[in-house]
HTML snippet that shows the backbone in 3Dmol.js (N, CA, C, O; Angstrom):
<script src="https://3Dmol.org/build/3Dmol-min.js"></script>
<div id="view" style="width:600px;height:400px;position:relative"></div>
<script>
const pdb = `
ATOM      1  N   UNK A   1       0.820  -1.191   0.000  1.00  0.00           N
ATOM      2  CA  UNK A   1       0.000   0.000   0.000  1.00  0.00           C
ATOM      3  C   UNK A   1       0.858   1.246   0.000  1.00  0.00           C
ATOM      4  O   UNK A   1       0.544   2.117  -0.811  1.00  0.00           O
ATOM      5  N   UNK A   2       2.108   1.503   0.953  1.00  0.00           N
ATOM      6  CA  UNK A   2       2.573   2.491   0.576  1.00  0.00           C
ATOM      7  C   UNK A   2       3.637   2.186   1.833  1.00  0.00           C
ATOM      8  O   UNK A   2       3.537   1.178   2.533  1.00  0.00           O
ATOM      9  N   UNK A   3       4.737   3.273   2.025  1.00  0.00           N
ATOM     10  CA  UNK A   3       5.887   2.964   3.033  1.00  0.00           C
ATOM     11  C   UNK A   3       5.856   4.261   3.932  1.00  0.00           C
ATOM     12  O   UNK A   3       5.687   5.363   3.410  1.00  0.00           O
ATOM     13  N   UNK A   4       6.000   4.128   5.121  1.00  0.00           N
ATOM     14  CA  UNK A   4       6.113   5.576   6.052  1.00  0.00           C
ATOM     15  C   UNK A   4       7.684   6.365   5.847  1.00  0.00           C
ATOM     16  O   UNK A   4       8.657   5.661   6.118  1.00  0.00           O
ATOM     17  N   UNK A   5       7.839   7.214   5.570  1.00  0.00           N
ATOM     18  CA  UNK A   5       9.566   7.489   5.415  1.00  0.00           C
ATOM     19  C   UNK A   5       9.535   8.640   6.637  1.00  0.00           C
ATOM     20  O   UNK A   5       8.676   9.504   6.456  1.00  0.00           O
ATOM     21  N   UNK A   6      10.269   8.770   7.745  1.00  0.00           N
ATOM     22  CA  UNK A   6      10.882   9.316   8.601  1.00  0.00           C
ATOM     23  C   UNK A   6      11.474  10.352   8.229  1.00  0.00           C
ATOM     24  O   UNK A   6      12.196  10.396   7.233  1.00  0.00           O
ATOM     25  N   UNK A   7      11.233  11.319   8.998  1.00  0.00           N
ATOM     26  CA  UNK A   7      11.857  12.620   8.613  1.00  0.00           C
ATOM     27  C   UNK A   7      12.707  13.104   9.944  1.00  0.00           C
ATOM     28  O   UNK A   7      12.121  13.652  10.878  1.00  0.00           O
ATOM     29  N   UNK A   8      14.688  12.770   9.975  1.00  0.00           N
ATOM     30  CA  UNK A   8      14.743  12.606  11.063  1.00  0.00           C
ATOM     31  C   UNK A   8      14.978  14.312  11.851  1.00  0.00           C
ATOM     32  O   UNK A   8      14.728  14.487  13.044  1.00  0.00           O
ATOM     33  N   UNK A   9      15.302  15.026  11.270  1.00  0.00           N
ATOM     34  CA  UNK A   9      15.014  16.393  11.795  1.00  0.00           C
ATOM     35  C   UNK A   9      13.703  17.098  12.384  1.00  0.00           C
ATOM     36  O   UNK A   9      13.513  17.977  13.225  1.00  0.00           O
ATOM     37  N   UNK A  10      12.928  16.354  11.604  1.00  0.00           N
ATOM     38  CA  UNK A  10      11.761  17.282  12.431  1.00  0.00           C
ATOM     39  C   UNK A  10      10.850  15.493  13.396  1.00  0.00           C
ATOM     40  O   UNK A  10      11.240  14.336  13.554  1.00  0.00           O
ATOM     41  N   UNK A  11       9.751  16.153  13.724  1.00  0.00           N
ATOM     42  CA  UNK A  11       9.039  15.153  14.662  1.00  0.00           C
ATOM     43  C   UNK A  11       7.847  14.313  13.668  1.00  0.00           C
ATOM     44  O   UNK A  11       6.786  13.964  14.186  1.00  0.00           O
ATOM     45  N   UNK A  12       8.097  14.073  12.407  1.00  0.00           N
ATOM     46  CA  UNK A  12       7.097  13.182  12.182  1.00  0.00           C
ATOM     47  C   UNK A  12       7.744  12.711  10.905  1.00  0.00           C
ATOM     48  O   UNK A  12       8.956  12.790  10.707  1.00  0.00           O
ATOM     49  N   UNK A  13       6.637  12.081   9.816  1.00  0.00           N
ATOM     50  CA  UNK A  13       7.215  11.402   8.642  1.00  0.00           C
ATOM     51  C   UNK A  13       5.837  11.778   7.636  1.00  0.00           C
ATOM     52  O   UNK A  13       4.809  12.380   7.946  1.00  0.00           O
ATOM     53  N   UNK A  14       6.267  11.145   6.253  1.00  0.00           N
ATOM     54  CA  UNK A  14       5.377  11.373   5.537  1.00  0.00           C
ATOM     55  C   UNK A  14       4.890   9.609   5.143  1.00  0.00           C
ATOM     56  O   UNK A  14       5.548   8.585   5.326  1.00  0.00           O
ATOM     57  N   UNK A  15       3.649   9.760   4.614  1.00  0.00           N
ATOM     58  CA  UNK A  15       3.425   7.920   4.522  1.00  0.00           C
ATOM     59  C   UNK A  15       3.346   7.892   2.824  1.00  0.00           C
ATOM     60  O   UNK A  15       2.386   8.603   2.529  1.00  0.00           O
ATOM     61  N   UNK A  16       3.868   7.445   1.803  1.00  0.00           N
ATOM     62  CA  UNK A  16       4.005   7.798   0.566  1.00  0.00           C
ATOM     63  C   UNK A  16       3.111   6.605  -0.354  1.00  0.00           C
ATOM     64  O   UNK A  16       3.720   5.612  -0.754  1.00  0.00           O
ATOM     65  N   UNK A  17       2.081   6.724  -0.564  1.00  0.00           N
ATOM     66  CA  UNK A  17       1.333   5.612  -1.435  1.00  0.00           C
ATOM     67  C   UNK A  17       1.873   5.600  -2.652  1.00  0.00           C
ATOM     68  O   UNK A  17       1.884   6.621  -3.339  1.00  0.00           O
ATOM     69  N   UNK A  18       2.553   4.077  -3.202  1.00  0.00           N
ATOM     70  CA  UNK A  18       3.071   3.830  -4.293  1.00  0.00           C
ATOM     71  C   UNK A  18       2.518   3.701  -5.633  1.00  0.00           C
ATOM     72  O   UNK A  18       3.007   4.117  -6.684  1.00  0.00           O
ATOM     73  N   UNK A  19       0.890   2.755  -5.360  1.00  0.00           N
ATOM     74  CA  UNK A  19       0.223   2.370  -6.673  1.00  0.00           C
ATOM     75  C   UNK A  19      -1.339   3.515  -6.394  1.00  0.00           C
ATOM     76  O   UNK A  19      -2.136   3.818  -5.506  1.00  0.00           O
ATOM     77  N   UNK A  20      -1.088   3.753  -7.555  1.00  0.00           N
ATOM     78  CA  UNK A  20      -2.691   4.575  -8.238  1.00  0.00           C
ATOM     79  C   UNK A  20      -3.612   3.706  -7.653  1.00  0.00           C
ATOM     80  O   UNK A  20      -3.765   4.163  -6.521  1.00  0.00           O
ATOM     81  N   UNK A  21      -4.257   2.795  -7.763  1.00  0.00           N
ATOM     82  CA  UNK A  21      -5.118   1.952  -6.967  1.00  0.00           C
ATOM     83  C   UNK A  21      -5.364   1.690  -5.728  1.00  0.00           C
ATOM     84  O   UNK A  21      -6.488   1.326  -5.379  1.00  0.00           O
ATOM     85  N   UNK A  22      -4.204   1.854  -4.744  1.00  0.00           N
ATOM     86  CA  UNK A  22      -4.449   1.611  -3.613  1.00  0.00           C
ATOM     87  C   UNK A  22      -4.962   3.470  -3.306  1.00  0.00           C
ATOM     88  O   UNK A  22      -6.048   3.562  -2.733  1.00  0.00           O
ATOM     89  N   UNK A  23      -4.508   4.357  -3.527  1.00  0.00           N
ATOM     90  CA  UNK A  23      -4.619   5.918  -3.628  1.00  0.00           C
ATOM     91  C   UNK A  23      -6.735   6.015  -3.525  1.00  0.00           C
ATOM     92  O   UNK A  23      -7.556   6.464  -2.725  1.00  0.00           O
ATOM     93  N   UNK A  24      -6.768   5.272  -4.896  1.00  0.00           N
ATOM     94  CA  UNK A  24      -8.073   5.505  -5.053  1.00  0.00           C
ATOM     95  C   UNK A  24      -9.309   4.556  -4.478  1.00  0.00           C
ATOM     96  O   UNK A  24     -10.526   4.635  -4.643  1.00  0.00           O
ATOM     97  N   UNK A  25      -8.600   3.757  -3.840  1.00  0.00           N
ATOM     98  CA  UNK A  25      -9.323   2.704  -3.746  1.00  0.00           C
ATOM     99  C   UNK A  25      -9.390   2.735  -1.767  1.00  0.00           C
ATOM    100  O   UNK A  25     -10.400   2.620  -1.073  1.00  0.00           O
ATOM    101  N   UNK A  26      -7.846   2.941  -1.273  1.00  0.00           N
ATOM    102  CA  UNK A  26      -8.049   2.940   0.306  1.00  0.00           C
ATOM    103  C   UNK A  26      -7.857   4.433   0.911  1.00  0.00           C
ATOM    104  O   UNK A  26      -8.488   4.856   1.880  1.00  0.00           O
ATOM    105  N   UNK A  27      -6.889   5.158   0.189  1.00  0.00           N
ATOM    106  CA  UNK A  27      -6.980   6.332   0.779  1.00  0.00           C
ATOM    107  C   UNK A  27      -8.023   7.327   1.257  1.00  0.00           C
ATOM    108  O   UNK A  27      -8.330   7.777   2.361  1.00  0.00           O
ATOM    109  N   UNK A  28      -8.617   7.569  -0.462  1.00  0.00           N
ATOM    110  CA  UNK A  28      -9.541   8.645  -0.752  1.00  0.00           C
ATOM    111  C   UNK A  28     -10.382   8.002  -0.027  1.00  0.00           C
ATOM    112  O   UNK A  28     -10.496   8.596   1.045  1.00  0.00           O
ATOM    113  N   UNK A  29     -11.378   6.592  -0.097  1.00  0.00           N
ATOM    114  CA  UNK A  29     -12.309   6.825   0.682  1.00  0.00           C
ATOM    115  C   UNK A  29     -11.880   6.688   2.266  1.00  0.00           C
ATOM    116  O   UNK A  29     -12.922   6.408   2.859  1.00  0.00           O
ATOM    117  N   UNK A  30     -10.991   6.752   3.035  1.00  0.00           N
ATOM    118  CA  UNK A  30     -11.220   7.082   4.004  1.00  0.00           C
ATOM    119  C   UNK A  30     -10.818   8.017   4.599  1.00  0.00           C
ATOM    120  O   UNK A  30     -10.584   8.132   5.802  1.00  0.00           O
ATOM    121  N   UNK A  31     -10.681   8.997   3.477  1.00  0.00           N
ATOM    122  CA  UNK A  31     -11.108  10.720   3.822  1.00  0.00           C
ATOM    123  C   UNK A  31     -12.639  11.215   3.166  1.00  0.00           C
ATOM    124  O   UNK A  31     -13.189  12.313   3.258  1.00  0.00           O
ATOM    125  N   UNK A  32     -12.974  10.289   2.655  1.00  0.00           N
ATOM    126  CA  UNK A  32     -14.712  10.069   2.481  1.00  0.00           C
ATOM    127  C   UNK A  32     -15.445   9.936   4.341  1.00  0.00           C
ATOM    128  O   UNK A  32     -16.196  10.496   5.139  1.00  0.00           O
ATOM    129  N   UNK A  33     -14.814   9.123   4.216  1.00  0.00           N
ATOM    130  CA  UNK A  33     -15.481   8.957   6.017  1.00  0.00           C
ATOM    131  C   UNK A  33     -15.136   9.233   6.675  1.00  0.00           C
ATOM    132  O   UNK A  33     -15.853   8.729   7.540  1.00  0.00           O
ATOM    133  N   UNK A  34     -14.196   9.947   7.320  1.00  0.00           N
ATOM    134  CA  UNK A  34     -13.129  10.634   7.960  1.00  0.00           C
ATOM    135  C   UNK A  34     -12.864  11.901   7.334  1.00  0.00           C
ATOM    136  O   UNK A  34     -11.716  12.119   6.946  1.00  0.00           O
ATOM    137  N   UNK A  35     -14.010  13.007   7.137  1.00  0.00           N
ATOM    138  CA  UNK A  35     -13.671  14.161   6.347  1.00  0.00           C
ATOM    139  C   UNK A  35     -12.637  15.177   6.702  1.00  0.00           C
ATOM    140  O   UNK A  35     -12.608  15.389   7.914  1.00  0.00           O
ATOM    141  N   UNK A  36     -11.890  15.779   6.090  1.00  0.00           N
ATOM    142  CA  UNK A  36     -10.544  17.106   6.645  1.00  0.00           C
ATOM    143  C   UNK A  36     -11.915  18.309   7.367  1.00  0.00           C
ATOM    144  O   UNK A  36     -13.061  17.986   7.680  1.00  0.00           O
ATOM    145  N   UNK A  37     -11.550  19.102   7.419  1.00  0.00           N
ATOM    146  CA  UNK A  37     -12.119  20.176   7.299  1.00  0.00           C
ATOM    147  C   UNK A  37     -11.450  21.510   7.169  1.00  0.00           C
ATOM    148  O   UNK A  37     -10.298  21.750   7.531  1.00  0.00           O
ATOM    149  N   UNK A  38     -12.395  22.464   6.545  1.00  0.00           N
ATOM    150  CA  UNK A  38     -11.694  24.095   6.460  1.00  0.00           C
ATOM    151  C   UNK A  38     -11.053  23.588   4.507  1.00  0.00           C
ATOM    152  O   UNK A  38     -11.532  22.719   3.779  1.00  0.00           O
ATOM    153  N   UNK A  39     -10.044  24.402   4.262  1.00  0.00           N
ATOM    154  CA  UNK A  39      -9.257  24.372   3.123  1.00  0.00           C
ATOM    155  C   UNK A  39      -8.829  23.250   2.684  1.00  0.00           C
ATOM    156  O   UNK A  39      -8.856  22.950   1.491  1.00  0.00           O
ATOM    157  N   UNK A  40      -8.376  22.490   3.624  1.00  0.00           N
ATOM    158  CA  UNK A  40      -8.076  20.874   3.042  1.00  0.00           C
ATOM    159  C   UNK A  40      -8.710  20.193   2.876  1.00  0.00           C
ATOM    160  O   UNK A  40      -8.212  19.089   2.654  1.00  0.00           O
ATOM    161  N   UNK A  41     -10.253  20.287   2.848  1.00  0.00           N
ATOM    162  CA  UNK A  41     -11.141  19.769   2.115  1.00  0.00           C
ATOM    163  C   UNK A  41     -11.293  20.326   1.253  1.00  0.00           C
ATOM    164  O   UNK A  41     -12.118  19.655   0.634  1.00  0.00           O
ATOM    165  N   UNK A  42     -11.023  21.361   0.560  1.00  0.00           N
ATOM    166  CA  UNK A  42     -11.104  21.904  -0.665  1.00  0.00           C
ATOM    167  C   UNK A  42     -10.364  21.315  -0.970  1.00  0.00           C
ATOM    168  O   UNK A  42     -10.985  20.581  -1.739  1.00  0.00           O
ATOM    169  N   UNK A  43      -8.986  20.859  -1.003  1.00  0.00           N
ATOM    170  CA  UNK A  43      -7.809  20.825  -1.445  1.00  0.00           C
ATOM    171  C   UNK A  43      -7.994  19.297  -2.000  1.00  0.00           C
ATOM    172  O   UNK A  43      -7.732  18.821  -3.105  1.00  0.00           O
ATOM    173  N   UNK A  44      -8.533  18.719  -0.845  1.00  0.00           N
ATOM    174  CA  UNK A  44      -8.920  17.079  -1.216  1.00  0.00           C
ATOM    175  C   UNK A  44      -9.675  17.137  -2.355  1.00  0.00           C
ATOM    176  O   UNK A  44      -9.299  16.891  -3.501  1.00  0.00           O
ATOM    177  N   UNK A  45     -10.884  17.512  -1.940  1.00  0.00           N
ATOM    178  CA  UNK A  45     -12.139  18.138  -3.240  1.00  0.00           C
ATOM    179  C   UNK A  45     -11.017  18.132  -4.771  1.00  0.00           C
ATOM    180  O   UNK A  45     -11.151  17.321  -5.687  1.00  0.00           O
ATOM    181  N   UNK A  46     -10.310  18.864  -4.742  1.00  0.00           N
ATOM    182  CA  UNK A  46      -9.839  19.067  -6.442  1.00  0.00           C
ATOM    183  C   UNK A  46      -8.530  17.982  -6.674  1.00  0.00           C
ATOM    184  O   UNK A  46      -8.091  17.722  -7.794  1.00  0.00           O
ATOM    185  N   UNK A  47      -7.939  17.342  -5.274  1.00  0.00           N
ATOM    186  CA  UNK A  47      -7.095  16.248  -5.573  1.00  0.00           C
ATOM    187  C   UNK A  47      -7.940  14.964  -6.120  1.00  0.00           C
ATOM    188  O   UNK A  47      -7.284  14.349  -6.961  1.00  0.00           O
ATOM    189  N   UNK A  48      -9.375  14.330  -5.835  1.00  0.00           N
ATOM    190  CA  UNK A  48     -10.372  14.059  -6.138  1.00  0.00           C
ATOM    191  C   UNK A  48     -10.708  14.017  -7.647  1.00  0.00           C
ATOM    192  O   UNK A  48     -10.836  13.055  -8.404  1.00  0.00           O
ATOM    193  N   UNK A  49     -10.782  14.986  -7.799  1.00  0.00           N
ATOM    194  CA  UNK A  49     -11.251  15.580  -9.635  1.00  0.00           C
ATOM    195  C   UNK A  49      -9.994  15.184 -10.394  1.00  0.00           C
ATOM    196  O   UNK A  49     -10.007  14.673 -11.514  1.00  0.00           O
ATOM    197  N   UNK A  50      -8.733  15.511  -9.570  1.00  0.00           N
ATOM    198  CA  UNK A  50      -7.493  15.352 -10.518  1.00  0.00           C
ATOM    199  C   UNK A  50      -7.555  13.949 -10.675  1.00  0.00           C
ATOM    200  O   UNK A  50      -7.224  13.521 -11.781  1.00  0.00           O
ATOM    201  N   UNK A  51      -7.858  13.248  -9.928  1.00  0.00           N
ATOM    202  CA  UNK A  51      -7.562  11.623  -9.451  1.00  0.00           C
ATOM    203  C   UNK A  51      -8.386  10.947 -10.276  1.00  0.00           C
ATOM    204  O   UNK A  51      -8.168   9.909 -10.901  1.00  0.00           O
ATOM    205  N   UNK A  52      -9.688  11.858 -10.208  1.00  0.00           N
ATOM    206  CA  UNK A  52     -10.686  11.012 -11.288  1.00  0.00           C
ATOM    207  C   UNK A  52     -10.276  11.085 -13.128  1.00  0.00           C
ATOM    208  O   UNK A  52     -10.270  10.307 -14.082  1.00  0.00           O
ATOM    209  N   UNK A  53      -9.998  12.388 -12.882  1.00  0.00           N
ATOM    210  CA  UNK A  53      -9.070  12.446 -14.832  1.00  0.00           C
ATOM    211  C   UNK A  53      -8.135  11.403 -15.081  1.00  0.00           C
ATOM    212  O   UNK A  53      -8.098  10.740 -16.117  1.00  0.00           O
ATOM    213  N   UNK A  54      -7.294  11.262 -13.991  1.00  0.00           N
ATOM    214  CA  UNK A  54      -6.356   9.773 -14.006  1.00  0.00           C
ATOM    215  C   UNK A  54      -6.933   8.976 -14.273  1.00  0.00           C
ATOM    216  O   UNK A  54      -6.651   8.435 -15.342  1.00  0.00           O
ATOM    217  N   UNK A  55      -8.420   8.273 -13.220  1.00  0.00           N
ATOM    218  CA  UNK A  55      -8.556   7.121 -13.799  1.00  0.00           C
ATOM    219  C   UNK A  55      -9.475   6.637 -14.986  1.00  0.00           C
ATOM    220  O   UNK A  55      -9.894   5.571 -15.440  1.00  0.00           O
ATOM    221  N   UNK A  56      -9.587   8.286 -15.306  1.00  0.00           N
ATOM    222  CA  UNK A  56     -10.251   7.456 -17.254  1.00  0.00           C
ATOM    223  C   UNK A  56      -9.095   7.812 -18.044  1.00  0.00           C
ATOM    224  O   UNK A  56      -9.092   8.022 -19.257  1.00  0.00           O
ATOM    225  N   UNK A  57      -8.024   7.867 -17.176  1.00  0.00           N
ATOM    226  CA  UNK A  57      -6.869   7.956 -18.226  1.00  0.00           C
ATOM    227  C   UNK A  57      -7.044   9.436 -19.276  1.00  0.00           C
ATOM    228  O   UNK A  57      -6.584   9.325 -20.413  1.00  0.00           O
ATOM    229  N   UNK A  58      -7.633  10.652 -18.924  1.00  0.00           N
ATOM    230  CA  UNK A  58      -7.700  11.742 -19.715  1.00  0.00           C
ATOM    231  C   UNK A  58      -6.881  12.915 -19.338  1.00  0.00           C
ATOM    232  O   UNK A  58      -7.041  14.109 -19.590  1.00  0.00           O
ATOM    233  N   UNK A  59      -5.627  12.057 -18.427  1.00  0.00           N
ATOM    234  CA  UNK A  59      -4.226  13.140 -18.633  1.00  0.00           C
ATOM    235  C   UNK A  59      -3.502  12.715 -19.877  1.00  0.00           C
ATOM    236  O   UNK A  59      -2.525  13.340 -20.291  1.00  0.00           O
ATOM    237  N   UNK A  60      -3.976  11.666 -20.461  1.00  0.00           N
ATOM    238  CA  UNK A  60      -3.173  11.845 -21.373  1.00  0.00           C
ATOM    239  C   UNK A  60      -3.310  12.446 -22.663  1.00  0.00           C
ATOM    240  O   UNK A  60      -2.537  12.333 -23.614  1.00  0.00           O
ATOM    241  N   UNK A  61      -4.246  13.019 -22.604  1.00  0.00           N
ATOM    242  CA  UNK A  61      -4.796  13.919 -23.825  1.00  0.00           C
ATOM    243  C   UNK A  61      -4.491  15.342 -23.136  1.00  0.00           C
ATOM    244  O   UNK A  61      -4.541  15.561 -21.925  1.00  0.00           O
ATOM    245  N   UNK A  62      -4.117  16.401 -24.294  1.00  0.00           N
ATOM    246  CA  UNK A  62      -4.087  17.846 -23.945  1.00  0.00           C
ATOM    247  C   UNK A  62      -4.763  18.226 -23.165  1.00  0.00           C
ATOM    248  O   UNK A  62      -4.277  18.666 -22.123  1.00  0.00           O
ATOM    249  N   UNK A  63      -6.257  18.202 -23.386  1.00  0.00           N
ATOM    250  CA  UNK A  63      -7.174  18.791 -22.793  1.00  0.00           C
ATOM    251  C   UNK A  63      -7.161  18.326 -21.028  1.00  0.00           C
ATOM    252  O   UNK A  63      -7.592  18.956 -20.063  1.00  0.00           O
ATOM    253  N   UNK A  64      -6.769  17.545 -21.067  1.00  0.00           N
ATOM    254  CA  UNK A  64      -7.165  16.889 -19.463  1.00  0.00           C
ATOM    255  C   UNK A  64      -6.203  17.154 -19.186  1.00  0.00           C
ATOM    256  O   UNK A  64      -6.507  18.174 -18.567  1.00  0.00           O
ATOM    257  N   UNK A  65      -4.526  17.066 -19.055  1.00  0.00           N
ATOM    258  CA  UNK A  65      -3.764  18.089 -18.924  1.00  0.00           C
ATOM    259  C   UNK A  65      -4.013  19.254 -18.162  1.00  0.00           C
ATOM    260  O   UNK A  65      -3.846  19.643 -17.006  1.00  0.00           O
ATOM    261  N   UNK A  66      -4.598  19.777 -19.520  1.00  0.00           N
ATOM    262  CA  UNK A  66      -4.626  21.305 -19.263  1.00  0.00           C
ATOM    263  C   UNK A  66      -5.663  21.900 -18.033  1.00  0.00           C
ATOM    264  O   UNK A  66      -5.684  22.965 -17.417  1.00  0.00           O
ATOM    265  N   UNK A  67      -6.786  20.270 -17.977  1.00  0.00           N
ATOM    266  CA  UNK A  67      -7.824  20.569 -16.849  1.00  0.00           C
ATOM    267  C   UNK A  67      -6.718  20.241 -15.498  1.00  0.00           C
ATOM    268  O   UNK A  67      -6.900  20.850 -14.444  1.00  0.00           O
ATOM    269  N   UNK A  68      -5.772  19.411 -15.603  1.00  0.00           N
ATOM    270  CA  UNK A  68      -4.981  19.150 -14.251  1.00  0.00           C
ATOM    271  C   UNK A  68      -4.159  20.719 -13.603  1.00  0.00           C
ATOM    272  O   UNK A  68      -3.894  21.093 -12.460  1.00  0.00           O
ATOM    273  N   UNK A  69      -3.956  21.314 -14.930  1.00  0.00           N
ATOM    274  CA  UNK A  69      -3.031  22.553 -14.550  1.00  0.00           C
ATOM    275  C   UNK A  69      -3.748  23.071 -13.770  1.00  0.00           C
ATOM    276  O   UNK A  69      -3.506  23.448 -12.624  1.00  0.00           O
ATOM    277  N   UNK A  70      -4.897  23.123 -14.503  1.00  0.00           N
ATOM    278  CA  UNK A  70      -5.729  24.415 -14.065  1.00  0.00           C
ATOM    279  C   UNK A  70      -6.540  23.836 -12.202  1.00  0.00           C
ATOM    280  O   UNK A  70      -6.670  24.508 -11.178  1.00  0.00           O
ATOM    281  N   UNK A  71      -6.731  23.085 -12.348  1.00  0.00           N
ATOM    282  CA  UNK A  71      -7.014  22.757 -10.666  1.00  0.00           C
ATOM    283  C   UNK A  71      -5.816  22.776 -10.143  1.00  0.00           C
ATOM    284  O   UNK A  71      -5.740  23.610  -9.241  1.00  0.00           O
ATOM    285  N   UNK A  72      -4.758  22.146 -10.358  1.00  0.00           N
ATOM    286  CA  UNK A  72      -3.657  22.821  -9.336  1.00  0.00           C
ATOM    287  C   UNK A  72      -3.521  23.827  -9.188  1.00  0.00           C
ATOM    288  O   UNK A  72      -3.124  24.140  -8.066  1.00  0.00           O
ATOM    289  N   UNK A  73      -3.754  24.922 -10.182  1.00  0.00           N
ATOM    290  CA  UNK A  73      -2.992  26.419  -9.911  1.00  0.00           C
ATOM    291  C   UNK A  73      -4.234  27.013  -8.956  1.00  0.00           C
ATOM    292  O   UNK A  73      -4.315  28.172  -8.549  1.00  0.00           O
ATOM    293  N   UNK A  74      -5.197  25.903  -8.696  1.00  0.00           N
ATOM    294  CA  UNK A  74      -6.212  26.815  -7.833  1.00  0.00           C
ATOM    295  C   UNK A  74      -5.997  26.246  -6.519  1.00  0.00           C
ATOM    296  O   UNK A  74      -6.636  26.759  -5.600  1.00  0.00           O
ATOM    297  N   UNK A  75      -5.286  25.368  -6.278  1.00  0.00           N
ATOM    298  CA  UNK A  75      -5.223  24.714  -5.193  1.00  0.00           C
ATOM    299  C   UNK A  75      -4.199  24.940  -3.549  1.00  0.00           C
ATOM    300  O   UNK A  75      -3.060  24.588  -3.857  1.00  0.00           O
ATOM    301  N   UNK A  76      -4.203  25.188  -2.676  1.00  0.00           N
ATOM    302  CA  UNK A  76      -3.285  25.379  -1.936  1.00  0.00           C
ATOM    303  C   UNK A  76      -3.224  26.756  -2.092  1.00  0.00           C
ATOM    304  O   UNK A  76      -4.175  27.467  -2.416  1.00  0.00           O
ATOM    305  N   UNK A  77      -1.880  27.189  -1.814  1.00  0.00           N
ATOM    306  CA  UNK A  77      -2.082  28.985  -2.234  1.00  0.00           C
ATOM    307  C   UNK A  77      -2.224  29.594  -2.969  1.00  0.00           C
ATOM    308  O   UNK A  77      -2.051  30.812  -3.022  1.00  0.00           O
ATOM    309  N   UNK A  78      -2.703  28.625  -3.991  1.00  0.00           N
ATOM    310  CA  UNK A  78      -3.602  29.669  -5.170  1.00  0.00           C
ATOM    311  C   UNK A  78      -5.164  29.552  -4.915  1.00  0.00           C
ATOM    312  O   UNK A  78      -5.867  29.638  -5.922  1.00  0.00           O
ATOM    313  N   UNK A  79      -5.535  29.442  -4.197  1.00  0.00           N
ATOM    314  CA  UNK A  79      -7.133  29.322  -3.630  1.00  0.00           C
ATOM    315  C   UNK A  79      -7.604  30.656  -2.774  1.00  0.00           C
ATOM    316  O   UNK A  79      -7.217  31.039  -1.671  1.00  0.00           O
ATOM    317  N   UNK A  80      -8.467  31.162  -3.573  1.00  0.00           N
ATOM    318  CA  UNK A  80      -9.030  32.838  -3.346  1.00  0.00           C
ATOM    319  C   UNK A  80      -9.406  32.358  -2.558  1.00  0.00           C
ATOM    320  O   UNK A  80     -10.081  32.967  -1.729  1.00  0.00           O
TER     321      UNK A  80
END
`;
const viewer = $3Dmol.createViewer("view");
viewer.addModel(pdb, "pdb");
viewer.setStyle({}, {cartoon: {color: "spectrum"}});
viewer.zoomTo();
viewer.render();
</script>
């Protein structure tokens, strides 16, 4: 599913999911049931949309691309 990597300077680690499937399949929904709240549910919200263009495979066309840019550049501190 994915590996925890240690970060030994500061006090925690990051947990890094390897395969697209496990991402969409164990992660996301259990921030479905376990919701963020405030901005990082927005943030989830358009990681979501990006995730779903992945899995009909429509990054690989321009257009879906260009839909990935464009939700990232709104995402995080680009979010009015």
């Amino acid at each position: 599913m994915g590996i925890i990597v240690h970060t030994p300077t500061r006090n925690y680690g990051d947990f890094k999911v390897t395969h697209f499937g496990d991402m969409t399949e164990k992660i996301l929904p259990f921030f479905e049931k376990y919701p963020l709240q405030g901005n990082k549910l927005l943030d989830l919200s358009d990681f979501c949309k990006v995730a779903g263009i992945i899995k009909v495979k429509s990054h690989l066309t321009q257009s879906g691309l260009e839909q990935i840019c464009q939700i990232k550049s709104g995402m995080n501190r680009g979010r009015d």
